[in-house]
N, C-alpha and C positions, 0 to 999 in steps of 0.2 A: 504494500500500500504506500503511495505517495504524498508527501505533505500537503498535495493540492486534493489529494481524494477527501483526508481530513477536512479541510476548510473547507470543504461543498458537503461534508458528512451531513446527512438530512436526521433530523431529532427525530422526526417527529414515530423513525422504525429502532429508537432507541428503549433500551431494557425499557420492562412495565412501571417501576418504582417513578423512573422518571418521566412518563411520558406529556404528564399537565407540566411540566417545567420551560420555562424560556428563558432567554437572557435580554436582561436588560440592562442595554449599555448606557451609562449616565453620563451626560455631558457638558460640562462649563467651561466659562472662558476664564482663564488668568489672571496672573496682575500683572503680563502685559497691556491688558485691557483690550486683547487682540488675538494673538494662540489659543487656542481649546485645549482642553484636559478631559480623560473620558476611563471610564474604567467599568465594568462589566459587571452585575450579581446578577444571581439565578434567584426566579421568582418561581409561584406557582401561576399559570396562564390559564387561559389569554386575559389580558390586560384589556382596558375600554380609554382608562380615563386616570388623570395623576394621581387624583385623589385615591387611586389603588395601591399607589406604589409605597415605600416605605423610604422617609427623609435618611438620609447617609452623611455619612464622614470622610473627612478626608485630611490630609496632614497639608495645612496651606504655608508650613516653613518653604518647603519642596518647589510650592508656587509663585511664591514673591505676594502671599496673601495674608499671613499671619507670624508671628515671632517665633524663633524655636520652643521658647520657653511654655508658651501657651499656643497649640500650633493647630489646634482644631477644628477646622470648619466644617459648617453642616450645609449640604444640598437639599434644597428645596424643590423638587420635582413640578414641573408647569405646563409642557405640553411633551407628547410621544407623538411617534409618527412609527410606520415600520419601518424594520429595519432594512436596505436593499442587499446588504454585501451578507447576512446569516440567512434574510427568506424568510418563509413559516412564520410564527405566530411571532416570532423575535421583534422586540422594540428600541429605534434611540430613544432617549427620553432628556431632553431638554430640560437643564438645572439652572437658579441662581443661588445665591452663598450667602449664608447669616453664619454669627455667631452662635455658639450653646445659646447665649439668653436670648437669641431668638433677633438681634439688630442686624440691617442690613450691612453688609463688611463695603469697605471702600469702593471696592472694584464693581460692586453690584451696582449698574447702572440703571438697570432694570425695575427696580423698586420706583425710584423719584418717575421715570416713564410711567408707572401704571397709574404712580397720583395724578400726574398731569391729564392722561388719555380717559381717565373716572369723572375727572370734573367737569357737572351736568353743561356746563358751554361746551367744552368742546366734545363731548358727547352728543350735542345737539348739532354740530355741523360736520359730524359724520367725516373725519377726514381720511383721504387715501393720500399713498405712498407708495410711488415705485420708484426704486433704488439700482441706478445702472449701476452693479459693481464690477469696476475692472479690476484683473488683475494681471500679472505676468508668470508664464511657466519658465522658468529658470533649469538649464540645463543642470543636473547633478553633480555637486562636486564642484562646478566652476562660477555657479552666480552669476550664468553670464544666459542672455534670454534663450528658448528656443527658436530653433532656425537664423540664428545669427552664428558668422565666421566666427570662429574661439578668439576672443581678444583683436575684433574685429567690429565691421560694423555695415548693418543691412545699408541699401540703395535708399532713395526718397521713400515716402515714406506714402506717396500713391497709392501702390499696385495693393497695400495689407486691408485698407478700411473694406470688410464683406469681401474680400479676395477667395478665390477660389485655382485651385491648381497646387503642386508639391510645394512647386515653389515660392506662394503666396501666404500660401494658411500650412501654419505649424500648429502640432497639439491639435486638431482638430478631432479627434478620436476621444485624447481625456474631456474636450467640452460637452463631445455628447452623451457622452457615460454620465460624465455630473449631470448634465441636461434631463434625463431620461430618471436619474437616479430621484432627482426632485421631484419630478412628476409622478415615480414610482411612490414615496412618500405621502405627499398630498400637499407639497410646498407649490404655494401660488408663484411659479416661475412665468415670466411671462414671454421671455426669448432669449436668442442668445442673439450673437454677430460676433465677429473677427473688426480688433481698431485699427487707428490708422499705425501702431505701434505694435512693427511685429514680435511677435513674439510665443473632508477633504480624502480623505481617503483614496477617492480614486487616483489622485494625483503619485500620492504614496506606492500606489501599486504599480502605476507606470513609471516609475524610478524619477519622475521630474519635484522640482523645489516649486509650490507657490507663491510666487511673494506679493505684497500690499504696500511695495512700499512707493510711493507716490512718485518717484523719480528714479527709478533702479539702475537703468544707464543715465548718465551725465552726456550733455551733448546737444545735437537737434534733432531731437524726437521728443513725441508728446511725452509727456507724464500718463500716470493711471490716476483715475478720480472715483469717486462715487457718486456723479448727480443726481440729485432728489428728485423728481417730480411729484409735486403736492398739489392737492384742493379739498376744498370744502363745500358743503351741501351750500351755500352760498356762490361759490365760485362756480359751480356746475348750473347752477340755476342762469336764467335770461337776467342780463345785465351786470351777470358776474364778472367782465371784465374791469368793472368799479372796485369790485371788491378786492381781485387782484392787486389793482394797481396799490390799493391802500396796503394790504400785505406786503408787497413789496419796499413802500415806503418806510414801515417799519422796520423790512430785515434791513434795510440801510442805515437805520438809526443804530441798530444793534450789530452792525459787522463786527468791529472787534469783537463782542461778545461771541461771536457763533464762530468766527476763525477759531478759536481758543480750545471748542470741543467738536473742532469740525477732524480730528486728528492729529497725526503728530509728523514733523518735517516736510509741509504742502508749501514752505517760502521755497522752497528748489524746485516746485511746480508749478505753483501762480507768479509768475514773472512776468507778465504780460503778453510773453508770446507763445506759440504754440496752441494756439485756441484756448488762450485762460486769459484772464482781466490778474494785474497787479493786486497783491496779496492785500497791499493798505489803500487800496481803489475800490468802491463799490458803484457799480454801474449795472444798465439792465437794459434791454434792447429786444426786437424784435427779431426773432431768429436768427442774434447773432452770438456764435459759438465763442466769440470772445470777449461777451458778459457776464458779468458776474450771476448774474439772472437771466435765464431766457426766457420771452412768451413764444411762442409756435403760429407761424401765419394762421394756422386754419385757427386758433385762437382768437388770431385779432379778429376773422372774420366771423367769425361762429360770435362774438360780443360775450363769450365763456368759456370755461375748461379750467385748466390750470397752466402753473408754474413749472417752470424749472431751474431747481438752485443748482448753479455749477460746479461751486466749491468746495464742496465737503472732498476732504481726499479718499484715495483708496482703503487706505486702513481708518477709517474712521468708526467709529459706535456707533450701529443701528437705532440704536434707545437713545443716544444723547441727541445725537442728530435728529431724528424725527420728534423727541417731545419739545427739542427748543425753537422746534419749527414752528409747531401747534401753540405752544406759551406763547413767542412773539408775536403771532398772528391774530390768536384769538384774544389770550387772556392778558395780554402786557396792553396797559393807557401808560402810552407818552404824555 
């Protein structure tokens, strides 16, 4: 038997004792505020709902999330999904982190998100969020991207935006394993595409590094980002490009503020060029990719829809970014 017969071993023709048993793999982010941590117990199955699962420990010295001296932290279990890479009834389960006595630990960004997204305003305008997140496959071992000469460097930078062909689109195999792996799950993915910048698990298995870091070659090529696009049951409604525009006036009031938790090292990506707007610049414009905000023609004409914030980087926090979105939009009077 081979170690790949293993990892495809199917449970569920396994001894009697065991056969209600699954595993569920628990999962959080760091105090990077950005790598995941995951680690596996066996339950009694099938599982529905979190509220089955039982709260865990973990040693957050190990993290960069707790002291040695007192190194305890507890997961708080919030949403499952299945699991694609075990099959059968196996679940990820989706953690954030408190202390024993129950307070949210530093890194838990998640907590302040759900008071913001509870309060009955902005519960009343119903807001959406999609999230382009780029990122870069990094060849093994050298940090240096896929489909680029080793310590070299690709042509213009043209032929990569939705490219098609060997030699346009690298990695395109790990995109749509993740691609499929989400939709296997039940994560509302809404697409993918190849940028103009050529270049987790699955990643793992295909021997490539991911990385998020907002500028990974130095040079003339874009950066990776995370834009936002946001709206509200206002904004979607007739007339809503009023509303917009006042949104937007305010994230201008508040830029410092949201560069600050938009992630970490985007001054080597918002330089003005490259389709970004100057990091201490706040501008906005209509379909133009080198605003800090963009609205979308069929916006202007439609007189509704939404925004799009540009500058959040690649490694950014889902939960910082989208509730300081909603606070300045909804809940913050200038």
């Amino acid at each position: 038997m081979s170690l790949l017969d293993l990892v495809n071993l199917d449970l569920s023709e396994c001894h009697e004792t065991n056969k209600s048993r699954i595993i569920a793999e628990y999962i959080w982010i760091d105090g990077s505020d950005m790598n995941l941590r995951s680690k596996g117990r066996t339950l009694h199955g099938p599982v529905t709902s979190p509220s089955q699962i039982p709260n865990w420990n973990y040693d957050g010295s190990s993290t960069g999330q707790a002291p040695g001296e007192d190194s305890e932290v507890i997961l708080y279990p919030q949403a499952i999904y299945k699991d694609p890479f075990r099959g059968g009834n196996h679940i990820l389960v989706m953690c954030d982190a408190y202390t024993p006595a129950g307070e949210p630990i530093p890194t838990n960004k998640r907590f302040n998100a759900v008071k913001i997204f509870s309060h009955p305003e902005v519960l009343a305008e119903v807001p959406w969020f999609g999230i382009e997140q780029e990122y870069t496959l990094l060849q093994k071992n050298l940090n240096w991207p896929l489909g680029w000469p080793i310590g070299g460097y690709r042509g213009p930078q043209g032929p990569y935006f939705c490219g098609v062909g060997a030699e346009k689109a690298f990695g395109r195999d790990i995109v749509n394993s993740h691609y499929k792996a989400c939709l296997y799950v039940g994560v509302n993915i809404g697409g993918i595409n190849a940028e103009v910048m050529a270049g987790q698990r699955i990643a793992e298995a295909a021997g490539v590094i991911v990385s998020f870091d907002p500028k990974p070659v130095e040079g003339d090529c874009n950066g990776t980002g995370a834009h936002t696009n946001y709206s509200t049951k206002s904004m979607r409604a007739d007339g809503g490009l009023e509303v917009i525009n006042k949104a937007i006036e305010k994230l201008g009031k508040r830029h410092k503020e949201h560069i600050v938790v938009y992630g970490v090292g985007n001054e080597r990506r918002l330089t003005g060029e490259h389709e970004t707007a100057d990091i201490n610049t706040f501008n906005f414009g209509i379909a133009d990719r080198g605003a800090s905000i963009r609205i979308g023609r069929e916006m202007e004409k439609a007189g509704k829809g939404y925004l799009e914030d540009r500058r959040p980087f690649s490694n950014m926090d889902p939960y910082m970014v989208t509730f300081m979105i909603a606070e300045t939009t909804i809940l913050w009077k200038p």
